[in-house]
N, CA, C and O of each residue as an XYZ file, in Angstrom:
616
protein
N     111.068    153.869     17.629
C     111.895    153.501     18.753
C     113.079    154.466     18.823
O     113.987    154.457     17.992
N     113.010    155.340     19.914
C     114.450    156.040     20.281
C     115.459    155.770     21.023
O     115.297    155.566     22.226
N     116.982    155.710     20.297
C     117.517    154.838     21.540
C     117.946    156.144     22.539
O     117.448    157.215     22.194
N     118.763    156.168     23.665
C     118.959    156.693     24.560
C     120.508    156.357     24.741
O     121.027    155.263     24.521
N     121.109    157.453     25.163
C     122.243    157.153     25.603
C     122.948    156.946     26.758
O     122.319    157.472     27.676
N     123.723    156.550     27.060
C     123.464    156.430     29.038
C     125.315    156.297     28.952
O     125.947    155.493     28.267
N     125.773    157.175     29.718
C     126.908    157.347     29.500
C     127.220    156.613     31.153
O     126.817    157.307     32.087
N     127.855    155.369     31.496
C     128.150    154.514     32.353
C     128.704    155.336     33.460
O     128.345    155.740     34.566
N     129.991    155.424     32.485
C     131.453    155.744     33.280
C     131.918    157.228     33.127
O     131.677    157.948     32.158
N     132.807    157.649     34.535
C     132.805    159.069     34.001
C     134.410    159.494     33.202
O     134.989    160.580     33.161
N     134.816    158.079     32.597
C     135.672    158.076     32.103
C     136.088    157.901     30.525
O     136.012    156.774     30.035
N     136.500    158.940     29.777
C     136.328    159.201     28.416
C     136.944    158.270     27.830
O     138.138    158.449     27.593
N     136.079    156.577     27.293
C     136.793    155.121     27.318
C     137.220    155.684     25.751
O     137.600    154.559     25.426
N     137.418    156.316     24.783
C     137.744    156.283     23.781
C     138.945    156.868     23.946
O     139.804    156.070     23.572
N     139.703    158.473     24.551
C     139.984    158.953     24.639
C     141.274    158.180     25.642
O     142.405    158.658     25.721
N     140.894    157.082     26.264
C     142.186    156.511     26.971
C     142.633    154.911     26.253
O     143.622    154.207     26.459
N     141.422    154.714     25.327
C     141.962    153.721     24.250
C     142.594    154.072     23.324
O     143.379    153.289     22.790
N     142.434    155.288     22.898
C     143.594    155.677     21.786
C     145.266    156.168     22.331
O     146.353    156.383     21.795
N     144.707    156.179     23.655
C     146.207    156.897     24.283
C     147.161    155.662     23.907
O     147.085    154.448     24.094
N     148.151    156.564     23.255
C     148.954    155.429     22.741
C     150.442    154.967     24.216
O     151.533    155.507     24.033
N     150.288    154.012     25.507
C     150.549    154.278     26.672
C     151.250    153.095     26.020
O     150.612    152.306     25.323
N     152.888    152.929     26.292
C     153.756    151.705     26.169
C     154.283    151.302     27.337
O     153.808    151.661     28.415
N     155.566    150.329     27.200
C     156.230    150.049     28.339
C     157.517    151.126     27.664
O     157.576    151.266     26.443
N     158.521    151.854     28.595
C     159.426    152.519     28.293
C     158.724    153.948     28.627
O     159.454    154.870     28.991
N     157.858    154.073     28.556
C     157.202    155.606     28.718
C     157.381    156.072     29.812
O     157.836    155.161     30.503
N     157.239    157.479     30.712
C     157.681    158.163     31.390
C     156.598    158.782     31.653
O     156.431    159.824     31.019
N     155.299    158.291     32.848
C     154.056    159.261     32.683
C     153.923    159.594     33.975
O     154.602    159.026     34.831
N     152.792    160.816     34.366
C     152.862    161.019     35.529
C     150.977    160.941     35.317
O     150.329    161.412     34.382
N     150.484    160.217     36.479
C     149.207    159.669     36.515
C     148.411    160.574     38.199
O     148.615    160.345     39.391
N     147.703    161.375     37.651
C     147.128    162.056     38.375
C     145.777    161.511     38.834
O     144.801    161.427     38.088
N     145.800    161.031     40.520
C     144.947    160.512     41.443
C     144.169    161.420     41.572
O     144.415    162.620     41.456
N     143.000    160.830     41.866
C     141.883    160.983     42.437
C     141.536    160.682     44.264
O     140.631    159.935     44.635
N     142.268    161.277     45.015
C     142.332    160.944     46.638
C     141.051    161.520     47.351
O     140.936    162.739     47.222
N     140.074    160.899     48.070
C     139.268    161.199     48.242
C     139.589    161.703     50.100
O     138.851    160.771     50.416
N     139.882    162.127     51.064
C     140.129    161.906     52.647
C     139.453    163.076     52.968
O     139.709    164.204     52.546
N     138.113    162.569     54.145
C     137.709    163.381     54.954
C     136.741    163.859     54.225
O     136.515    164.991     54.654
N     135.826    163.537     53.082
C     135.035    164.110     52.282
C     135.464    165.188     51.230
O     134.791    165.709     50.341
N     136.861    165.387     51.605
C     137.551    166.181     50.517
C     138.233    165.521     49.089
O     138.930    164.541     49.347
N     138.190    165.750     48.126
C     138.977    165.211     46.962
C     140.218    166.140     46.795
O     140.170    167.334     47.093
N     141.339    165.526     46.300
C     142.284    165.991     45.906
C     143.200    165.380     45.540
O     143.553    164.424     46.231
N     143.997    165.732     44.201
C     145.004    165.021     43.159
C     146.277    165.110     43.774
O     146.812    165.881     44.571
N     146.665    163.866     43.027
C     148.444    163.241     43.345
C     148.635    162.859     42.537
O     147.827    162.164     41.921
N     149.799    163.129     42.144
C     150.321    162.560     40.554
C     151.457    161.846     41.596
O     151.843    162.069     42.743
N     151.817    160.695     40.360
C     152.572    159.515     40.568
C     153.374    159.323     39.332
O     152.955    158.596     38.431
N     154.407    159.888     39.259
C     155.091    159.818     38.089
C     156.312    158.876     38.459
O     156.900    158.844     39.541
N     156.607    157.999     37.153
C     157.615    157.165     36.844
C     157.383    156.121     35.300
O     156.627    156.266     34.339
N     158.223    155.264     35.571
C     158.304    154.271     34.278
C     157.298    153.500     33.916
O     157.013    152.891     34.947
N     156.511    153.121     32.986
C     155.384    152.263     32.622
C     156.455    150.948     32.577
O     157.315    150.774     31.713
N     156.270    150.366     33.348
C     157.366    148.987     33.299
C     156.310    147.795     32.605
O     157.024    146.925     32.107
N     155.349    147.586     32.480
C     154.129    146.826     31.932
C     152.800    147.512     31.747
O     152.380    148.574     32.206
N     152.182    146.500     30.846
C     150.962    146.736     30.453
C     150.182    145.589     29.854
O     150.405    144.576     29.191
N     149.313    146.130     30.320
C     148.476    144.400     30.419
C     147.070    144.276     29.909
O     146.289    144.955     30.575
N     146.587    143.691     29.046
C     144.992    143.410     28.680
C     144.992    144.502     27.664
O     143.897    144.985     27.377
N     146.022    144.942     27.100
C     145.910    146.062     26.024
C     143.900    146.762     26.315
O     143.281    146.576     27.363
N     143.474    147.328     25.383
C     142.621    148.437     25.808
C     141.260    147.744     25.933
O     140.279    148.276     25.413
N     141.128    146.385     26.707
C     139.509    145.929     27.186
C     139.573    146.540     28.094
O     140.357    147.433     28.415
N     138.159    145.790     28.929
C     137.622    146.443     30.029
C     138.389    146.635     31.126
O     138.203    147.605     31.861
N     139.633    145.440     31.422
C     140.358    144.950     32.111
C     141.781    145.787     32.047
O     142.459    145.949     33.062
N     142.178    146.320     30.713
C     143.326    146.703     30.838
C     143.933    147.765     31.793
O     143.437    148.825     32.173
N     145.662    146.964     32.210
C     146.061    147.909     33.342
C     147.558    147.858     32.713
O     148.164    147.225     31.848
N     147.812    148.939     33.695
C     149.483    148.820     33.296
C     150.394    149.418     34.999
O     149.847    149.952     35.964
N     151.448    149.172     34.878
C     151.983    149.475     36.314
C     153.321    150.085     35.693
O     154.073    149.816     34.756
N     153.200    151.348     37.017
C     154.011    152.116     36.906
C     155.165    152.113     38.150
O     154.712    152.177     39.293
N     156.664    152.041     37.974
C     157.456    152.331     39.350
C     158.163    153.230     39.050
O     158.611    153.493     37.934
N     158.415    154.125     40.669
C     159.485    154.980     40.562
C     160.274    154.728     41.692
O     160.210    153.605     42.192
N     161.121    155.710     42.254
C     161.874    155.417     43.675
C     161.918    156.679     44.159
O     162.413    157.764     43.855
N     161.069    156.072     45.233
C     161.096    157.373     46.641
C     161.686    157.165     47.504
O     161.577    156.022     47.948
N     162.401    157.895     48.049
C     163.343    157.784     49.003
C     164.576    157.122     49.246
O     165.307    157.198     50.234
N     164.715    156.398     48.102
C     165.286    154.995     48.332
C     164.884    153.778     47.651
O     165.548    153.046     46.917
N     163.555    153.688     48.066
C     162.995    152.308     47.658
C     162.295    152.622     46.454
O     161.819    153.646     45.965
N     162.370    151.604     46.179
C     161.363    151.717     44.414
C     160.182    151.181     44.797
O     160.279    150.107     45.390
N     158.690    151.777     44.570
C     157.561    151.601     44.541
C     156.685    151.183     42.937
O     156.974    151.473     41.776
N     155.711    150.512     43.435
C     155.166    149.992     42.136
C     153.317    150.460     41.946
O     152.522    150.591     42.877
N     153.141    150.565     41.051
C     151.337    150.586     41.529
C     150.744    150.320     40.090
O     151.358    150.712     39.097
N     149.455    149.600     39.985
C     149.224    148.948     39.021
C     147.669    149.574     39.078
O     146.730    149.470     39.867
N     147.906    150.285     37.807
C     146.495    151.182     37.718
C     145.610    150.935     36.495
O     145.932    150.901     35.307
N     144.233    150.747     37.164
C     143.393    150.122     35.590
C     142.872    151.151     34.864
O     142.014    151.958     35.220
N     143.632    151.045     33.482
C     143.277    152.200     32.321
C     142.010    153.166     32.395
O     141.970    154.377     32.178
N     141.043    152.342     32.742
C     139.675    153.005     32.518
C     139.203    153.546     34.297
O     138.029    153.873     34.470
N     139.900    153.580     35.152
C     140.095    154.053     36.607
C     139.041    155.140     36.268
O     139.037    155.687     35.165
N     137.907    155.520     37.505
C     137.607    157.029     37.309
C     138.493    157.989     38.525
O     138.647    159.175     38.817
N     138.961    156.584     39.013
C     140.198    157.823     40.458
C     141.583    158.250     39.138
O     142.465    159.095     39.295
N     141.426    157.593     38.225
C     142.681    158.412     37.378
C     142.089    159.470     36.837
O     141.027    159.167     36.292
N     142.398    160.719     36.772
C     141.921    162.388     36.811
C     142.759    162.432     35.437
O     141.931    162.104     34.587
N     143.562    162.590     35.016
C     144.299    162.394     33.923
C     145.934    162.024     33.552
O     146.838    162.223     34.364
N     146.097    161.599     32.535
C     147.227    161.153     32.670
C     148.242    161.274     31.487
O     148.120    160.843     30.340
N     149.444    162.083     32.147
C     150.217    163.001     30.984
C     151.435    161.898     30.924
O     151.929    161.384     31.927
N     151.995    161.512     29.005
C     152.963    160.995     29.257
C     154.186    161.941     28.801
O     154.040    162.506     27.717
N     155.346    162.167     29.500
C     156.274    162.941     29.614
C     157.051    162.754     28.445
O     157.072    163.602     27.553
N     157.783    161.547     28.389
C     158.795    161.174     27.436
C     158.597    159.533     27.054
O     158.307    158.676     27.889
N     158.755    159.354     26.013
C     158.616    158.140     25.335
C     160.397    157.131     25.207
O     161.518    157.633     25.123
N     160.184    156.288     25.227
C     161.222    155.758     24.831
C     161.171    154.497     24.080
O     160.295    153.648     24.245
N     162.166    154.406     23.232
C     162.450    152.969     22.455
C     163.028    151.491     23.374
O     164.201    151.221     23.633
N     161.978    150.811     23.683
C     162.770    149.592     24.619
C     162.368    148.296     23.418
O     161.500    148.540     22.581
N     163.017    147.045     23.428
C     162.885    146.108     23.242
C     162.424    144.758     23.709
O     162.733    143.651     23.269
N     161.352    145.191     25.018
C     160.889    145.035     25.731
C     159.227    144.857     26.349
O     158.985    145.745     27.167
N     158.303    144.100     26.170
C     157.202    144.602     26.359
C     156.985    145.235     27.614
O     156.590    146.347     27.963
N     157.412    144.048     28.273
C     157.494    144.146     29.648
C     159.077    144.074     30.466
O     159.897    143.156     30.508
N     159.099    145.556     31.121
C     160.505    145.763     31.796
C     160.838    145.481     33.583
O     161.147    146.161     34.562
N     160.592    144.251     33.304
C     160.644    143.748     35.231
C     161.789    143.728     35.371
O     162.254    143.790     36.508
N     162.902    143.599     33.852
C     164.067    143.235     34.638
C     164.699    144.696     35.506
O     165.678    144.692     36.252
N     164.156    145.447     35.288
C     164.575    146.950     35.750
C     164.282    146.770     37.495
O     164.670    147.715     38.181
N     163.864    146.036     37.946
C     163.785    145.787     39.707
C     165.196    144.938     40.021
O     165.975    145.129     40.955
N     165.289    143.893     38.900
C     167.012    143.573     39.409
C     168.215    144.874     38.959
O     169.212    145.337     39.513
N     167.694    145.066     38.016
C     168.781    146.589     38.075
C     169.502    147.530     38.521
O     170.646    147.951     38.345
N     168.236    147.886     39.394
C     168.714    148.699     40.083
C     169.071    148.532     41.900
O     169.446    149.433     42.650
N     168.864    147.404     42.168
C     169.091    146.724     43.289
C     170.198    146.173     43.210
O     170.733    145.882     44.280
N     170.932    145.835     41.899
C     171.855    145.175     41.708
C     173.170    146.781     41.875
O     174.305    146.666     42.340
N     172.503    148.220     41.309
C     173.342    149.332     41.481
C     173.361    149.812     42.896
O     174.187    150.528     43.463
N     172.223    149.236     43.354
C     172.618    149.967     44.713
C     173.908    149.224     45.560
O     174.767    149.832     46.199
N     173.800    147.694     45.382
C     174.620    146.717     45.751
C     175.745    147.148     45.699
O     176.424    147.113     46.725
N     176.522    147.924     43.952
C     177.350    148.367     43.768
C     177.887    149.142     44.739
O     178.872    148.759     45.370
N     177.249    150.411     44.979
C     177.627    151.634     45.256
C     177.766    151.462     46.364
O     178.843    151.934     46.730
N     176.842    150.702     47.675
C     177.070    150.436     49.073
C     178.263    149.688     49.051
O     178.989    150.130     49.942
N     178.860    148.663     48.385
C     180.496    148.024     48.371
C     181.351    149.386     48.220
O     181.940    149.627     49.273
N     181.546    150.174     47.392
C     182.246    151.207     47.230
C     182.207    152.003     48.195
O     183.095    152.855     48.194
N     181.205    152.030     49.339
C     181.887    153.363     50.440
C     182.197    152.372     51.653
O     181.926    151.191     51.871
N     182.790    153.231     52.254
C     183.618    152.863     53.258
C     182.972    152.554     54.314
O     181.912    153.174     54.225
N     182.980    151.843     55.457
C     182.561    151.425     56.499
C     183.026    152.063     57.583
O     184.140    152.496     57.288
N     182.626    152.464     59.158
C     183.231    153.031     59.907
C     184.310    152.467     60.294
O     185.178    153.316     60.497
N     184.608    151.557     60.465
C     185.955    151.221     60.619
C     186.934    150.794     59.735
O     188.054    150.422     60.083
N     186.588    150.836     58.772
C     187.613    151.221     57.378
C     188.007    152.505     57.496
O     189.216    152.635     57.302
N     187.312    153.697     57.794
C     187.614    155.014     57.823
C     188.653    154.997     59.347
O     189.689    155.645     59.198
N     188.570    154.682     60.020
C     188.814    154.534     61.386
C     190.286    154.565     60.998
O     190.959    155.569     61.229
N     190.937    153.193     60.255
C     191.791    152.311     60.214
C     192.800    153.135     59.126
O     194.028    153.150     59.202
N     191.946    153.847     58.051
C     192.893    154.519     57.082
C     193.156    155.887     57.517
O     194.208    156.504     57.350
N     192.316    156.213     57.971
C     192.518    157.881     58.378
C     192.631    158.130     59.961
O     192.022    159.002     60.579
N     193.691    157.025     60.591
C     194.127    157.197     62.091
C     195.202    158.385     62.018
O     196.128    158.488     61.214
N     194.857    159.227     63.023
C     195.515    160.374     63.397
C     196.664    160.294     63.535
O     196.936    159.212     64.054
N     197.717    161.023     63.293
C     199.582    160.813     63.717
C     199.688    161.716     64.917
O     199.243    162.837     65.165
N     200.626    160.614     65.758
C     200.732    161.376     67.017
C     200.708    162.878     67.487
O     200.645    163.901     66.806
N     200.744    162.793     68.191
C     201.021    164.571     68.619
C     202.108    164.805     69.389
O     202.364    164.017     70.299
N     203.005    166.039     69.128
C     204.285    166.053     69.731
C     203.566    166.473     71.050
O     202.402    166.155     71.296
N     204.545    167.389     72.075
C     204.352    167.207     73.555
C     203.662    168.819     73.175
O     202.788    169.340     73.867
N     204.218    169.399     72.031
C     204.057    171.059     72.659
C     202.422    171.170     71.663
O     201.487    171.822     72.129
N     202.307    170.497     70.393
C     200.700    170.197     70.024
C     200.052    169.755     70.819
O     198.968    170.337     70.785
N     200.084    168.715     71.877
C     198.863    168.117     72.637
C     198.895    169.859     73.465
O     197.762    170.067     73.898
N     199.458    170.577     73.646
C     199.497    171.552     74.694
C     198.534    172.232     74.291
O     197.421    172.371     74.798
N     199.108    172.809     73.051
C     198.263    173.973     72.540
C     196.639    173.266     72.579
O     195.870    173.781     73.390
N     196.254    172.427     71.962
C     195.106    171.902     71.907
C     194.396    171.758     73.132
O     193.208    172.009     73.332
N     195.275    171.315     73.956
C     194.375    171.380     75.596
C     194.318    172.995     75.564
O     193.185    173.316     75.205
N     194.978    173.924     75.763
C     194.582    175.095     75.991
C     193.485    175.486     74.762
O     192.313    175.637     75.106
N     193.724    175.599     73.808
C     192.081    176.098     72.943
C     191.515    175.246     73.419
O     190.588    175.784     74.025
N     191.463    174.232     73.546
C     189.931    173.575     74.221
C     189.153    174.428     75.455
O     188.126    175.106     75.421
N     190.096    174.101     76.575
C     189.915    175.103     77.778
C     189.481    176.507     77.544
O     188.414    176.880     78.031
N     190.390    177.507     76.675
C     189.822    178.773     76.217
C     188.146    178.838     75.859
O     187.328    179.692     76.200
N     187.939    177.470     74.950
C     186.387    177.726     74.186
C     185.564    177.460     75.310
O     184.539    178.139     75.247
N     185.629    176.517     76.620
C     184.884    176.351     77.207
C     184.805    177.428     78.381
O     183.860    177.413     79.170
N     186.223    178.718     78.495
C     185.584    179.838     79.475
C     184.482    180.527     78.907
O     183.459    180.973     79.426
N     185.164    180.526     76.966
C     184.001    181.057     76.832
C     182.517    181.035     76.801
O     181.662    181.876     77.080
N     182.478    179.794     76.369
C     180.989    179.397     76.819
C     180.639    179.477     77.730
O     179.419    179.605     77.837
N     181.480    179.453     78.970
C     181.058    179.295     80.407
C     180.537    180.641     80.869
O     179.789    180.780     81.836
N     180.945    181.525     80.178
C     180.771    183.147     80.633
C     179.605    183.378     79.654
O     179.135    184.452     80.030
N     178.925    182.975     78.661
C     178.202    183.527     77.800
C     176.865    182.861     78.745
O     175.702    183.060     78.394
């Protein structure tokens, strides 16, 4: 009797069970995008904030970063064959398995920083102009007038 080998998946399941992938880590996870019959990679780099089902069939872990503004999340299963490969950048020491509290965090800094700037009419109110004597409003009407012959002639 010979056995045969039949390789399932085109995903090297040993090779992403030993990856030693935590919460605190810093990876960038290179997609598999398929559009228009074309393939082509996207990496998605940010924080491993969880991980889940450690290395069964099932295990996933989710990664967020912030684009633009908003913080995005995506929850990718270890043994994915749309994951092409996946590099982890920097490691870190958390005390933490799982780091959700990092979504109040930083919502809570943005909170901060939007109280700290000024509003248009706060600016309005502190930085109101001081009058103008009779012979400043002058000059200013005339450079005004000057810039607009010139434009007018160009």
């Amino acid at each position: 009797m010979t056995k045969i080998a039949v390789k399932i998946s085109p995903v090297e399941v040993e090779k992403r069970a030993k990856l030693d992938l935590n919460a605190g880590n810093t990876v960038k996870v290179w997609q598999k995008i398929t559009e228009k019959g074309k393939t082509r990679l996207q990496a998605f780099e940010g924080l491993v904030i969880a991980r889940k089902h450690g290395t069964e069939a099932g295990g996933t872990f989710t990664v967020r970063k912030v684009a633009s503004g908003v913080g995005v999340e995506k929850i990718f299963p270890l043994y994915s064959p749309n994951i092409d490969r996946l590099e982890i950048l920097r490691r870190a020491k958390v005390r933490r398995a799982k780091l959700y509290h990092i979504r109040e965090k930083v919502a809570k800094e943005v909170r901060r920083a939007m109280r700290n700037l000024q509003t248009p009419r706060s600016l309005a109110e502190s930085e109101a102009p001081a009058p103008l004597s009779a012979e400043e409003g002058q000059a200013k009407i005339e450079a005004a007038v000057a810039t607009a012959e010139k434009v007018a002639e160009e």
